[in-house]
N, C-alpha and C positions, 0 to 999 in steps of 0.2 A: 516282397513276399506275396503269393498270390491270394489271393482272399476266399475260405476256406468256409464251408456253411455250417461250420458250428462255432466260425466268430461270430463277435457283437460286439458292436460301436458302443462304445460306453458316455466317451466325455471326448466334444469336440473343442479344440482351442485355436487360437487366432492371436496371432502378435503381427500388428500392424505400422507398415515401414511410411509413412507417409509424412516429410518436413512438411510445415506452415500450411496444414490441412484446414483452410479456414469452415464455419459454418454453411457459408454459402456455397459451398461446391458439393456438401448434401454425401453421399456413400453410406448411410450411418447403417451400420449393422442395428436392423431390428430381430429383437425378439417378441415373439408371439405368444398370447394364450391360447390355451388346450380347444379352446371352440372357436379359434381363428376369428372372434368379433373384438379385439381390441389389442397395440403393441405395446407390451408390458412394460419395454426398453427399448430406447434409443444410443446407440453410441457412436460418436463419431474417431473416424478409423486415425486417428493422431499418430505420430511418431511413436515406438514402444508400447502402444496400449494393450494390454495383456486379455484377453477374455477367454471365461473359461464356462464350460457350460455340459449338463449333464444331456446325452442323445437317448433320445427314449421317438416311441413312432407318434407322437405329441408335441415333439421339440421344436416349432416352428420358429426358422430364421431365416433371415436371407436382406438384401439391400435390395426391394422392391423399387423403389423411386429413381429414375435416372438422375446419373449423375450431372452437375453442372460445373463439371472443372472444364478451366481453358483447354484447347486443340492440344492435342499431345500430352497432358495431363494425364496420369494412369493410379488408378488406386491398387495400392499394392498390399498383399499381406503375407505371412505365411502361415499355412492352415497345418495341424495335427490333429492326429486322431488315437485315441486308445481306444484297444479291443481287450476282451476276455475272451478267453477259451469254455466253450459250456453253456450253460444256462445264467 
């Protein structure tokens, strides 16, 4: 569906496909605080891991840190999103 300017991102989520994701290959989804000077959470992207998070224009995340998985190594996830209609 085409994205409509009186949607809103409400609550972004992430189920992530990754077997024997160890520590040291790093990808970990962080989250941020509101003034971006500290990451509140670290999670690392494991097989099934479910995260669920509410999107506000504050909501900072992302996997800043390059990854160190061996050549051909891919982090995988799958991302949704819900909207509302309105305000």
């Amino acid at each position: 569906l085409p994205r409509k300017p009186s949607w809103h991102r409400r609550v972004n989520t992430f189920v992530y496909l990754n077997d024997e994701w160890p520590e040291a290959y790093g990808g970990h989804l962080e989250l941020w605080d509101r003034n971006l000077t500290a990451c509140a959470t670290r999670v690392l992207p494991t097989m099934g891991r479910f995260v669920a998070f509410s999107t506000t224009d504050f909501s900072y995340h992302g996997h800043p840190v390059p990854l160190a998985a061996p050549l051909g190594r891919a982090r995988r996830s799958v991302a949704l999103y819900y909207y509302t209609v309105g305000v």
